[in-house]
N, C-alpha and C positions, 0 to 999 in steps of 0.2 A: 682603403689606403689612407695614412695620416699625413694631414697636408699638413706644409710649414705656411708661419704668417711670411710676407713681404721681410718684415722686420730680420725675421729666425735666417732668413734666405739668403739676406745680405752680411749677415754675420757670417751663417757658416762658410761662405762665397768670399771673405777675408783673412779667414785661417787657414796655415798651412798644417796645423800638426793638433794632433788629438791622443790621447788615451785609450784606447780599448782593452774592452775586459770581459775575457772568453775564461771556459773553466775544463777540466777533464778531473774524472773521479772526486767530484767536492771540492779540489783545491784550484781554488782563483787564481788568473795571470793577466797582471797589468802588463801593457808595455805602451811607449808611446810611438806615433805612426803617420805618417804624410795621407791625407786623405783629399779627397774631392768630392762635393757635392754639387751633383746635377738633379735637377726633375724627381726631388725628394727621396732620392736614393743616397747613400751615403760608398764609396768606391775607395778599398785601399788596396797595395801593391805589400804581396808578401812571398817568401819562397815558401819553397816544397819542405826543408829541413826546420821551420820554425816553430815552436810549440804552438804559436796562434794556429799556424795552419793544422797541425796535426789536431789541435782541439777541437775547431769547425766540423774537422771529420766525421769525428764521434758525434757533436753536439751542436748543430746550427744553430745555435743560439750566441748575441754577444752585445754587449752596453759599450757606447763610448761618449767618450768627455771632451767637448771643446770648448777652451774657456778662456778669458784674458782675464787673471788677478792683479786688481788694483785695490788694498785697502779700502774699503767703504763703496768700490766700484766694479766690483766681480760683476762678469757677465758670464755665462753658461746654454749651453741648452745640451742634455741630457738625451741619450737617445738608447732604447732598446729593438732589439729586431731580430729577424730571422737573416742566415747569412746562406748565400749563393754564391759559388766557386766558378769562376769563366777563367779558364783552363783557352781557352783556340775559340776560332771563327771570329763573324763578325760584330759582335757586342765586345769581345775580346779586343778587337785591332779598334772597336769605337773609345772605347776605355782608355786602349792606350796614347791612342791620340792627344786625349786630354790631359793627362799626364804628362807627354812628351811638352805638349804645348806650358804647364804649370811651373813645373820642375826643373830647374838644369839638372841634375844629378841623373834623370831619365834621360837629358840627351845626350850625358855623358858618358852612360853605362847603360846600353838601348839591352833589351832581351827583346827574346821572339815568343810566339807561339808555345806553351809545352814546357817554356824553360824557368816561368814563374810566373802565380795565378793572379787574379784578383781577386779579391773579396767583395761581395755587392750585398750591401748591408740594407734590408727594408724594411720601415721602419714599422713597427708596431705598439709602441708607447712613446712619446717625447714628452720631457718638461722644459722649459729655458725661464730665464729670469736675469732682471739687469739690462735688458734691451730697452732701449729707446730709439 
């Protein structure tokens, strides 16, 4: 498994939103996404109708980008991985938990079980840079 530094932890641990970029038949799809990083996982909230999701289907594979641009002070850390679908039970209700707790938007528009997944992004290449 690929650990994050202390540094990489507290970065991704203060970003609310990231890039991800899944692909189906050759052609790439950025979109941007509310994400959560716990215990070197990387956790997003998507439905059942979105290309991201339908793309993970075919191709568990997906990169994402979390970055704050400042001219001369870009910071980043880059991440590729294998993606996991939690659909119900309880990794699913642990997931949403923290979500519910990050988010207003999750406590303002709660879903259940079944009615939309998560994504559990693990990582398998990281780069970052700009961190101090």
């Amino acid at each position: 498994m690929i650990e994050f530094t202390k540094i990489e932890e507290e970065f991704l641990q203060s970003i609310e939103e990231a890039r991800i970029a899944t692909s189906h038949a050759d052609i790439p799809h950025v979109k941007p996404v509310s994400f959560i990083y716990n215990d070197n996982i990387i956790f997003i909230a998507t439905d059942y109708q979105t290309r991201t999701f339908k793309n993970v289907k075919i191709n568990p594979k997906a990169s994402i980008a979390i970055d704050v641009y400042e001219s001369g002070k870009h910071k980043a850390v880059c991440i590729q991985g294998k993606v996991e679908i939690v659909e119900k039970g309880q990794e699913f209700l642990q997931i949403y938990k923290m979500f519910e707790k990050k988010f207003a938007w999750v406590r303002n528009e709660p879903w259940k079980e079944n009615e939309a997944p998560f994504l559990k992004i693990i990582t398998t290449n990281k780069t970052s840079w700009g961190l101090k």
